[in-house]
N, C-alpha and C positions, 0 to 999 in steps of 0.2 A: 635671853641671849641676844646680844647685834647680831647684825648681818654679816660683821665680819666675825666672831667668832661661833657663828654655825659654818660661815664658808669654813675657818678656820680646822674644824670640829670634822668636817668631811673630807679635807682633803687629807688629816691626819687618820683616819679611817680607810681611806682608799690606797695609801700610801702602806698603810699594814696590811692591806688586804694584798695588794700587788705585790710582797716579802713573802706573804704565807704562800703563795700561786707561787712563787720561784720557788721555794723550797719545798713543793709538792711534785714541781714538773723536773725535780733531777733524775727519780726512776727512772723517766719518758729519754730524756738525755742517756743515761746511759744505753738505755734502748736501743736509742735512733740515731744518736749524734753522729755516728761516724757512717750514715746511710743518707743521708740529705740528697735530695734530687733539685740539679741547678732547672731553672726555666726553660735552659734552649736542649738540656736534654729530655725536659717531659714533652717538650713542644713536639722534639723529631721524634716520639715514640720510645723511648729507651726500653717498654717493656715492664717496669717497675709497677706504672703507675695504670691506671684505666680511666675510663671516664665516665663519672656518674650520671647516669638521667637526671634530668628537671624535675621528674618527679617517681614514685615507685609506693608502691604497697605500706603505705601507713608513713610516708614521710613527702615533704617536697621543699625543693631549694626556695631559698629568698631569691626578691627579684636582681640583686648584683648579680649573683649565682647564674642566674634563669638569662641574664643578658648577655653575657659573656665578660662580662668585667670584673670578674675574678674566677683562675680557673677550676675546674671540676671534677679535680682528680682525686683519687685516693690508690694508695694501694691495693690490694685484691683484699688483702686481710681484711684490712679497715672497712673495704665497703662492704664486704661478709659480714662483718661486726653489725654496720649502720643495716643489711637486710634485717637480720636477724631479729635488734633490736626492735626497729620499728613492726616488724611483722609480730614479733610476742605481746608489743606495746597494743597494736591494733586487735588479736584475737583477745586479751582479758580485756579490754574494752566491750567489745563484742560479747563474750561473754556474762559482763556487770551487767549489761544494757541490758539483753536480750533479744539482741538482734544485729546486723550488719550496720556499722556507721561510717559516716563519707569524712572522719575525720584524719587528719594530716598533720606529724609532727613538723616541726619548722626547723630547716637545716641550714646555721647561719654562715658556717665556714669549712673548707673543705683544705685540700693543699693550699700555701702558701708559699711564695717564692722569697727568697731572705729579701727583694727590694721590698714588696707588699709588706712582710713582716715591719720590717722598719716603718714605713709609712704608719701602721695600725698601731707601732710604739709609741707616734706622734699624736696619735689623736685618742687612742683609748687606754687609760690609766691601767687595765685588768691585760695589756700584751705585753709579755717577757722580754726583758733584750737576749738577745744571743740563740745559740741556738734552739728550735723548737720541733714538738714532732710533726707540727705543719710542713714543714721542709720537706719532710722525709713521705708528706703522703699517708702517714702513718695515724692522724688523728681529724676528729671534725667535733663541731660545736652545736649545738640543738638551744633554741631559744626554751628559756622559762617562764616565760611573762606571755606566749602566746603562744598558737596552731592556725591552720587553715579548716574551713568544713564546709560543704557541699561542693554540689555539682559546679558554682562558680569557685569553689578554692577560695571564698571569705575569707580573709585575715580576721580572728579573733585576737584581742591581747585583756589581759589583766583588769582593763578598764570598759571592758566590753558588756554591752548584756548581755547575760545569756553563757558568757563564761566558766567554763567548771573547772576547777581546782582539782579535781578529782583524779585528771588528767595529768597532768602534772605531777600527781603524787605517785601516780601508778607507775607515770615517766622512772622517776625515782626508784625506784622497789627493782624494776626490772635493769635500771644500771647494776645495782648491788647484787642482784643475783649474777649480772656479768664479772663484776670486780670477784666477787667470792669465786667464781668457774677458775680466775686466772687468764680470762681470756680478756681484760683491759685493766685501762688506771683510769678513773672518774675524779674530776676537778669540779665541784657546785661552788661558782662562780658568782660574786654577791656586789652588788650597788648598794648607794646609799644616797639618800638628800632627806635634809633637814629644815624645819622652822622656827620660831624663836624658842620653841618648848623642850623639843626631842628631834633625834635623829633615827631616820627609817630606815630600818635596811630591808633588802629584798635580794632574791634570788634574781641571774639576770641569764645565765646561761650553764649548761652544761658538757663541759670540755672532755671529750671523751676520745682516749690510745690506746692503741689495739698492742696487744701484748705480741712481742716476736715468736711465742711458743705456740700461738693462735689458729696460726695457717696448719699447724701439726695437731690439734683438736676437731 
């Protein structure tokens, strides 16, 4: 293949990929849509929302997150979800291992304001127009290509040595046994780049919204 027809090849890939993400995230819409929290009322507190640590028990924010330049809310549910998660995520780890591990999911996005949204429309092909359950507080994102581990909070990713897939897989297992509870909707969220031969896809993150019946379980 040219160059232009693997560009060609990916962006008609990414372009079905971003069709299937809308037509997955209407659930989440009916959900959430008419619960959207604007900026200047998460700013003065409205109550809705809270504000998640830098880091917690088997997860921690990316450094936007960690800096303040994007904020760090979730709903009470959602962030329940995100305990939850990560802490089941972290004990069968512990478990497989045999022992205590200093590993850390990576949490890539949390609320989003409809301006942020828009912006994030502009630069990455996988964010929805319109409304989303980022607005609402209601959902956050976990990277698939990487974690943090040890006492420095190393960034590991996909191209790392030393990397285990293993992790990841488990990430996975323990969303599904969420999505079956009823207590979220899971989006695996997929990239792609190619060369003159074939095109790659890979997993790039996992979109996860906490179901409205949630806070009642």
């Amino acid at each position: 293949m040219t160059v232009e027809q693997v560009g060609d090849r990916v962006s008609q890939f990414l372009a079905n990929e971003l069709s299937r993400i809308e037509r997955e995230v209407v659930v989440e819409r009916a959900w959430w849509g008419g619960r959207v929290v604007a900026e200047e009322e998460a700013v003065l507190g409205s109550g809705e929302l809270v504000e998640v640590p830098i880091e917690g028990y088997g997860f921690r924010l990316i450094g936007r997150l960690r800096k303040g330049e994007e904020p760090r809310w979730l709903r009470p549910e959602a962030y329940k979800l995100l305990l939850d998660l990560a802490c089941g995520w972290r004990r069968e780890l512990d478990v497989e291992e045999g022992g205590w591990l200093d590993v850390f999911l990576s949490v890539t996005s949390l609320y989003r304001s409809s301006e942020l949204q828009a912006r994030l429309v502009l630069q990455n092909t996988r964010a929805t127009r319109g409304l989303s359950a980022h607005g609402a507080g209601a959902a956050f994102d976990i990277d698939l290509r990487g974690y943090y581990v040890g006492e420095c909070r190393q960034p590991v990713n996909c191209y790392s040595e030393g990397y285990n897939p293993r992790y990841m897989e488990l990430l996975r297992v323990k969303i599904r046994e969420l999505e079956d509870s009823g207590r979220c909707h899971a989006i695996c969220e997929l990239g792609c780049k190619g060369d003159d031969q074939f095109l790659s896809v890979y997993p790039v993150c996992y979109h996860v919204c906490v179901s409205p019946v949630a806070s009642k379980q």
